[in-house]
C-alpha positions, -999 to +999 in steps of 0.1 A: +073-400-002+038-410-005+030-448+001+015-469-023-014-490-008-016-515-036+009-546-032+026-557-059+022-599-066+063-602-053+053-582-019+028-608-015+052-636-018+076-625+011+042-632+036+037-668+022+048-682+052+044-661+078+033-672+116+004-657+128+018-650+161+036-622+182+076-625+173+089-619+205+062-640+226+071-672+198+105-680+224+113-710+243+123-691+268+089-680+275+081-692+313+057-717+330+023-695+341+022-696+377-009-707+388-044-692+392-056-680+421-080-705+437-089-690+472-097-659+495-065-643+502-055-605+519-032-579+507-018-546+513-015-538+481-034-558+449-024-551+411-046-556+385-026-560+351+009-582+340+018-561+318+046-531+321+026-508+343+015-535+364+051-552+366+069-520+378+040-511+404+044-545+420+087-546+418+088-508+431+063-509+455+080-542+476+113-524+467+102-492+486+083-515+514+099-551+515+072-554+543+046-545+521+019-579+512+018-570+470+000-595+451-001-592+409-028-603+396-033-613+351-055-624+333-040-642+307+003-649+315+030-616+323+037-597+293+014-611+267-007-585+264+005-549+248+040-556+267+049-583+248+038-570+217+050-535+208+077-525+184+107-526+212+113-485+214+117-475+248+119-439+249+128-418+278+100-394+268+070-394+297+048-371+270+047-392+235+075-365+218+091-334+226+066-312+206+035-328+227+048-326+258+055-287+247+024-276+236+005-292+268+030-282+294+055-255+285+058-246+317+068-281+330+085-296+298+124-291+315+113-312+344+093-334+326+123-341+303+144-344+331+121-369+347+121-390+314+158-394+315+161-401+354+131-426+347+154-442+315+185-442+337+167-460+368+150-486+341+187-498+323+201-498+364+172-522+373+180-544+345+216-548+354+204-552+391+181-580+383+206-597+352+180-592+329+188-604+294+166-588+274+189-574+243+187-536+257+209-512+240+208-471+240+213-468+203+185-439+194+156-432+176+159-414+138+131-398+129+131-394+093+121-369+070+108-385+036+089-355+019+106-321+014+082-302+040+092-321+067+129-312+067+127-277+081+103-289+108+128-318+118+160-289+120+137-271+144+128-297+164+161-305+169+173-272+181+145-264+196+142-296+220+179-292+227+170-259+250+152-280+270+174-311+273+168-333+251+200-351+233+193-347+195+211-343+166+204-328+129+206-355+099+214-343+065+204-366+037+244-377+030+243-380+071+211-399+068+218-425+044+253-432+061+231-447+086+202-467+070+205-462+031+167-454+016+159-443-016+132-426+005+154-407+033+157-370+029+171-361+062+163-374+100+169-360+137+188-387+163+173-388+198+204-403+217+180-408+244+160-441+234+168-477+237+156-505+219+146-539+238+132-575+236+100-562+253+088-594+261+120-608+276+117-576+297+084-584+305+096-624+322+126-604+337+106-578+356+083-615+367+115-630+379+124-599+395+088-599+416+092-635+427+128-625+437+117-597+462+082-615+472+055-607+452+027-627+450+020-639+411-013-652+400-018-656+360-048-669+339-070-656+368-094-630+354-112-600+381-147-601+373-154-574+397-144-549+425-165-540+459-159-515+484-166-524+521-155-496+549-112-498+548-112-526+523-118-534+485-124-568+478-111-578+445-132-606+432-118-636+404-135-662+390-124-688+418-113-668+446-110-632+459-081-606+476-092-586+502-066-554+499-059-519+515-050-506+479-057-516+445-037-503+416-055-509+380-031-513+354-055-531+327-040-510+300-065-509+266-082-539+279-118-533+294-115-513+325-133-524+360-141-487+361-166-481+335-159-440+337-128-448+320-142-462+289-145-425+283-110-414+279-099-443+259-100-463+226-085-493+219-069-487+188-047-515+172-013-518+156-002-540+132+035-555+128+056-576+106+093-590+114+120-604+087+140-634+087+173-623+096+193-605+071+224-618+053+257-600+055+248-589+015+214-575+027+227-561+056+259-541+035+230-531+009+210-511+030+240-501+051+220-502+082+247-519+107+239-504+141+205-509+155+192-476+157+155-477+160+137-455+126+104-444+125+090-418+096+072-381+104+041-390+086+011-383+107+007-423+097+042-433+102+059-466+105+086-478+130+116-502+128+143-512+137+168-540+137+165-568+164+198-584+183+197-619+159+196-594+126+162-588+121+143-559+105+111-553+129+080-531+106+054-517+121+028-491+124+012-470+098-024-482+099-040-473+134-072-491+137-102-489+157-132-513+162-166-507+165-183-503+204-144-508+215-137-540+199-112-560+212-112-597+206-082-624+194-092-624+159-086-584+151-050-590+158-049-608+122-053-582+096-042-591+062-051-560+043-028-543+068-003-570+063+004-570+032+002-530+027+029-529+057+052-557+036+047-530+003+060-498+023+089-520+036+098-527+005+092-492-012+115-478+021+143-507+010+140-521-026+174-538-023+159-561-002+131-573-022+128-614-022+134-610+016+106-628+040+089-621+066+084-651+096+059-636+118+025-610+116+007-596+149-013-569+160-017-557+196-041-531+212-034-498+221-047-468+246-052-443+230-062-413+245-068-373+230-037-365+246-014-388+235+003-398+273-006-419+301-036-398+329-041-409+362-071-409+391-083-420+422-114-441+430-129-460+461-120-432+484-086-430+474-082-467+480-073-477+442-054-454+419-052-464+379-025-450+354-037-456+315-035-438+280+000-440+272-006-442+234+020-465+221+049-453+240+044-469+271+074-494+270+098-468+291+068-443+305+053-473+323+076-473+348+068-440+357+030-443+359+041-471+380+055-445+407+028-417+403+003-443+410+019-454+440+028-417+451-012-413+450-019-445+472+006-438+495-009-405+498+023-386+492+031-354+480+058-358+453+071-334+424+057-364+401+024-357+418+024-322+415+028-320+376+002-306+354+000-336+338-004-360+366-031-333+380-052-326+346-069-357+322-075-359+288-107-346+270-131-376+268-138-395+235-175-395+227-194-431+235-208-447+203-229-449+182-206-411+176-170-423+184-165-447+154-178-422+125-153-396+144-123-415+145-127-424+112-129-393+097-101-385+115-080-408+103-091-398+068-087-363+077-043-374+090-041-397+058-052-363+034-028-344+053+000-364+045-010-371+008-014-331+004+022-322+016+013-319+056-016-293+054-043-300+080-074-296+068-106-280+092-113-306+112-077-314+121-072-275+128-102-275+152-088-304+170-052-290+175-068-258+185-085-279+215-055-302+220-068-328+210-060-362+188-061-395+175-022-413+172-011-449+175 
């Protein structure tokens, strides 16, 4: 189906009064900040970055060393960056989809999805260690076929992903629309292996869980700068400084205190929409009564799914990036991408038409060429990053989280000896070139999608060089 950009006047009415604010952040549950950090303090081991990453470097690290002096370091408060604004999915895929990780690595792709499942497993044991509510539920991913080309490419993904491991299962249309009933849905492939989740409740969990084992917690507190003296890197804020052994940089799409890595990113961002909750009538008219997560095979696709209180979360579809790596507050409001995400939900489910929506974000992404997270060394060896994820970093977090510490700790581990972990992506060009590249990129994925999947020149040259722009 191809997606009509134009909003109708009765689309426009179901944003009327809409909350300019991040759903899952808008909770009374949200906790205190802890304070900032006012004074010269020492470490073994210094994160910079509340979000996911940052968050399971901290909690494994003091797990694997209770001994260990971590201190966590954010900017603004835990989880109110990209962690506490992302769509929920948390996949136990380490390489952004089967088919990525395939092309890049066949040689690894068995242990890689191996890996990915261990890493899911591990994450849903940790929340049951720590008691952390945070509505988690293995109910799959469906992606869905909604134009006739994509079919055949969905049946062999299916069966092709299932040599490898993966657990995924073929949707016919009749199959398909016993699930979630769309005018739209032709057929769909069910990856057993995803969860959905309150990512930001996650987020204050995996806080609690620090404090619990001993971390150190500073928030609002902003590093201005890094400084490498002999054994020692001295992380500097704004009112005090941590001298550390180790530094792990898990800044995510934000600005990064190593300017070489401006290279391999671009913040791209990501625009979201979530219902009131449905009534039982709504509910039984699009049939959808699990909460399987749905998300289409477009190049610009959407996501979704239903949230714990009977919500429809929409997102996705419009990737996009700012000038010289804008990232600022007020590019998280984006009506135009609003309202044309409120007219696909309603071309996807016309039965619910006259439905509202209660809240509208947009979050920053890292996007690398690629697709999943890279990692590196700097300071002789004495701080390690992890970065690039691409969207999908809600489950693959936690597993940058160990490779970076592996590479601290100077170990040798089969994480660290992956192809992946080894090799970086292929750098985006700096401005004033990135911006009309990305662009006509984006053109170039919207024309492919328009013109029944075929890739035109440029998109050719770029999968020929494995390279790509994605959300």
């Amino acid at each position: 189906m191809i997606f009509s950009n134009t909003p109708r006047p009765e689309t426009l009415r179901s944003l009327a009064d809409v909350k300019l604010t991040p759903f899952w952040l808008d909770d009374p549950q949200r906790p205190e900040p802890a304070s900032a950090l006012t004074e010269n303090i020492e470490a073994d081991l210094v994160i910079i970055g509340g979000g996911f990453t940052g968050l399971w470097t901290a909690l494994t690290a003091k797990q694997s060393e209770p001994n260990r002096s971590v201190v966590l370091l954010e900017a603004g408060e835990t989880g109110s960056g990209a962690s506490g604004r992302n769509g929920g999915f948390m996949a136990s895929s380490l390489t952004h989809s089967f088919q990525n990780g395939l092309n890049r690595w066949p040689k690894e792709m068995s242990k890689l999805v191996e890996l990915g499942h261990k890493n899911l497993d591990e994450i849903e044991a940790t929340i049951k260690q720590f008691k952390i509510e945070c509505d988690f539920i293995r109910s799959g991913e469906i992606n869905v076929a909604n134009e006739e080309y994509q079919i055949e490419e969905l049946r062999e993904e299916a069966e092709h992903s299932a040599q490898y491991g993966e657990h995924v299962q073929f949707l016919d249309q009749e199959q398909m629309r016993a699930i979630a009933n769309s005018p739209t849905y032709l057929a769909g492939i069910h990856d057993h292996s995803v969860a959905m989740v309150n990512p930001a409740q996650l987020a204050w969990g995996l806080r609690r869980a620090c404090l619990e084992v001993g971390v150190r917690l500073y928030e609002r507190t902003q590093v201005t700068a890094l400084a490498e003296k002999r054994d020692l890197v001295f992380v500097k804020t704004h009112y005090g400084q941590v001298k550390a052994k180790r530094v792990a940089l898990a800044t995510n799409a934000f600005p990064p205190l190593l300017k070489r890595l401006s290279f391999y990113v671009v913040p791209v961002y990501d625009y979201v929409l979530m219902t009131e909750p449905l009534s039982k009538e709504q509910r039984d008219a699009i049939g959808w009564h699990g909460r399987e997560g749905l998300s289409d095979n477009g190049n610009q696709f959407h996501y979704y799914h239903i949230t714990a209180d009977g919500r429809i979360l929409w997102g996705g579809y419009d990737a996009i990036y700012y000038r010289n790596n804008g990232v600022a507050p007020h590019l998280e409001n984006r009506p135009e991408s609003f309202a044309r995400l409120a007219e696909h939900f309603f071309q996807t489910f016309p039965q619910l038409m006259g439905l509202r929506f209660t809240h509208a974000w947009g979050g920053v992404i890292d996007t690398c060429s690629r697709y999943t997270a890279f990692w590196g060394k700097a300071y002789h060896g004495k701080l390690a990053y992890a970065l690039g994820y691409t969207g999908l970093g809600v489950g693959a977090s936690r597993f940058g989280a160990q490779v970076m510490l592996d590479l601290l700790d100077n170990k040798k581990t089969e994480r660290t000896e992956l192809q992946m972990v080894k090799s970086k992506p292929f750098p985006f060009p700096p401005e004033p070139f990135r911006s009309p590249i990305v662009n006509f990129t984006r053109w170039s994925l919207n024309r492919a999608d328009v013109h029944g999947g075929q890739r035109n020149l440029w998109l050719k040259i770029l999968d020929r060089l494995g390279l790509g722009f994605d959300s």
